[in-house]
N, C-alpha and C positions, 0 to 999 in steps of 0.2 A: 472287351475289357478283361485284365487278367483277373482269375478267382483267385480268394485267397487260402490256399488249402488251412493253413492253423487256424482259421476264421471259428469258434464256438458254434455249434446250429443254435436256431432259434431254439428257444424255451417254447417245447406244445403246449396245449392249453391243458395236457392233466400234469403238466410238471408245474405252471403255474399253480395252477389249483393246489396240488400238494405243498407248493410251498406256502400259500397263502392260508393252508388250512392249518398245515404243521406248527406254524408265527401263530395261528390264535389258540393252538392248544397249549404251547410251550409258552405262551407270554403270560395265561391264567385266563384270556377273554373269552375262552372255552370249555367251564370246567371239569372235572371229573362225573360221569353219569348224564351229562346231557346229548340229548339225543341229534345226532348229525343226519339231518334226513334230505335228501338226496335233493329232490327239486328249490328245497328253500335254499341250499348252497350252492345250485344252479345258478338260481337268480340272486344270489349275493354277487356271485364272482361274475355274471353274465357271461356262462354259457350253457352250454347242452348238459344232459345229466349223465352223458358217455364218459367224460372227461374226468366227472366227480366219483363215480362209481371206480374208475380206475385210481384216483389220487387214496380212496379209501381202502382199498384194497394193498397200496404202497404202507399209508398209515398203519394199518393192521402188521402188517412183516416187522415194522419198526415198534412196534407195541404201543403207538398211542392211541389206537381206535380198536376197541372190541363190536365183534358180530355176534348176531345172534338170529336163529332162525325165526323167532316170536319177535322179537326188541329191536329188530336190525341195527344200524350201528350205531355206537354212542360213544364217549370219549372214554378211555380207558381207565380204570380206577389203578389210583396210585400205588406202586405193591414195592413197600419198603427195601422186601429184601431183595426185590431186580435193583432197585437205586445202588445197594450198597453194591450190589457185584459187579455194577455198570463204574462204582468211584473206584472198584479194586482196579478195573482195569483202565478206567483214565489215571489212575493213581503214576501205572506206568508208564503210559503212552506219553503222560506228560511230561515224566523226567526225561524219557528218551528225548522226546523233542526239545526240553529244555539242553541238554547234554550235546544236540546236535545245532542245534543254537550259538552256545557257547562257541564253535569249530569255525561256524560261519557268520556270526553277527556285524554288525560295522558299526563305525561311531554314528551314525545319519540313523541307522536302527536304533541305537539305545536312546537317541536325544526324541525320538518319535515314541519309544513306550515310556520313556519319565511324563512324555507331554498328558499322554493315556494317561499315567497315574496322577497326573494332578487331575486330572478331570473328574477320575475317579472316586479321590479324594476329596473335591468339591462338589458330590452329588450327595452329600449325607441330608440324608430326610427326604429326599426326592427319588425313592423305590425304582420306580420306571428308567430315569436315567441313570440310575446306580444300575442297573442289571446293566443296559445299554454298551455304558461304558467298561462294566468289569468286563465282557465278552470282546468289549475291541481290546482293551490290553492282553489278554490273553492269547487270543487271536495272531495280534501283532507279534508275541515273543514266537507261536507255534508257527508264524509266518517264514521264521528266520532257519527252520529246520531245513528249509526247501525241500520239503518232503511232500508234493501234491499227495498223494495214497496216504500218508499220516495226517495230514491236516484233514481229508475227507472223514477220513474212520472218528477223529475229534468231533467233528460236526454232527455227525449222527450220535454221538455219547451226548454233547451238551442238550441235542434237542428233547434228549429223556427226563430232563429233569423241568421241574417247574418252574420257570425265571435264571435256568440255572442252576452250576451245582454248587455255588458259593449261597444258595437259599437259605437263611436262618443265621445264616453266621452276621456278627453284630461288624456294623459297616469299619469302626475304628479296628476291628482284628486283621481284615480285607486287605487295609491299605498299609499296617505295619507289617503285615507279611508281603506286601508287592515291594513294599520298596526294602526290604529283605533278599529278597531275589535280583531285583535290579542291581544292588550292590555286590552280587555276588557274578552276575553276569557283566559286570564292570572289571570285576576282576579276573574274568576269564575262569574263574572255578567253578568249573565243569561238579565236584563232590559237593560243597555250598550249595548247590542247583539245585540238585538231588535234594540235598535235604531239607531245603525248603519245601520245594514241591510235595514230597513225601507228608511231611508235616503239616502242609493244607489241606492236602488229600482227608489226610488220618482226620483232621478237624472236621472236615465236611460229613463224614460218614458218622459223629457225632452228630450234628445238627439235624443231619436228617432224621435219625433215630429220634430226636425232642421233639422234631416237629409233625413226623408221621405217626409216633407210636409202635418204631418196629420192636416185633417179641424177642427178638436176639441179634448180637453182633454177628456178622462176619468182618472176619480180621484183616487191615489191609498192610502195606508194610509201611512200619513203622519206622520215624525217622532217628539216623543213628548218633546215640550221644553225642555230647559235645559240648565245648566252649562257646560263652556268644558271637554270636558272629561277628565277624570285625566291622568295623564304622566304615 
């Protein structure tokens, strides 16, 4: 039988593990200061405790599991100013990706992220599927970059944040800045993209400041004046 060289390998079971650990720190089912200890997460995920010991040690590099020689591991306490330096730099990754988006999007793309954004917009009050959803529309536009290396490097910024990095921002601002963007990537304006994006960035790194309590800004880029955007 031929093999198939492009074929993905199996997922081992410490890549499982990590992602199944990473989902309940980043979702909130894991919170800040509680302690991850090795055989109970064994027998959560049913397996050996070689696999978990490695999945923590991945968490750790990514900064959501802290060690400790007395405390061993526990889930990482939230540190404002890593968020705001993690939204500087999705601030740009995002445009870029939106910008390379714009190059290569198709009509079949845009009519799949409106569909996002209504779904989006039809989770207000329902927390859990509003994160859900914000993440596959965003997803979907960073899909169109066809940039496997930039959608990766996305994926590990969004897992630092808690639900997200759209957390604290009031649901109806969400959905009049996506569909902000969708109209601008309807109109192939690559600049419009930009500074949308820019501008939700900038918004985020507010909320997060309200909702953690950071002691100072870092500045991210700001989006550039302008008229409103066309209809």
């Amino acid at each position: 039988m031929a093999v198939d060289r492009h074929r993905a390998p199996a997922a081992s079971k410490s890549d499982r593990a990590t992602m199944e650990l990473r989902e309940l720190i980043v979702s909130g089912q894991l919170l800040p200061g509680v302690s991850l200890r090795q055989r109970e997460l064994a027998r959560r995920f049913g397996i050996s405790a070689t696999p978990v010991r490695e999945a923590l040690r991945r968490l750790e590099a990514e900064g959501l599991v802290a060690s400790d020689a007395n405390r061993g591991s526990t889930v990482a306490p939230l540190d404002v100013l890593g968020l705001e330096e993690n939204l500087r730099i999705l601030a740009v990754l995002e445009a870029l990706a939106g910008r390379l988006a714009v190059e290569r999007i198709t009509a079949q793309d845009l009519d799949e992220i409106e569909a996002l954004h209504a779904e989006v917009s039809a989770a207000a009050g329902d927390e859990a599927r509003r994160t859900t959803c914000n993440r596959a529309f965003h997803f979907r536009i960073y899909a169109c970059a066809a940039s496997p290396t930039l959608l990766s490097i996305m994926r590990l910024l969004w897992a630092s944040f808690p639900g997200g990095p759209q957390f604290g921002r009031p649901h109806a601002e969400s959905v009049a800045q996506h569909a902000r963007l969708i109209r601008a990537l309807r109109r192939g304006d690559a600049a419009a993209v930009t500074r949308v994006i820019e501008a939700h960035a900038a918004g985020s790194a507010g909320y997060v400041r309200a909702q953690l309590g950071g002691p100072r800004t870092l500045a991210l880029p700001r989006a550039r004046p302008r008229a409103r955007d066309r209809a």
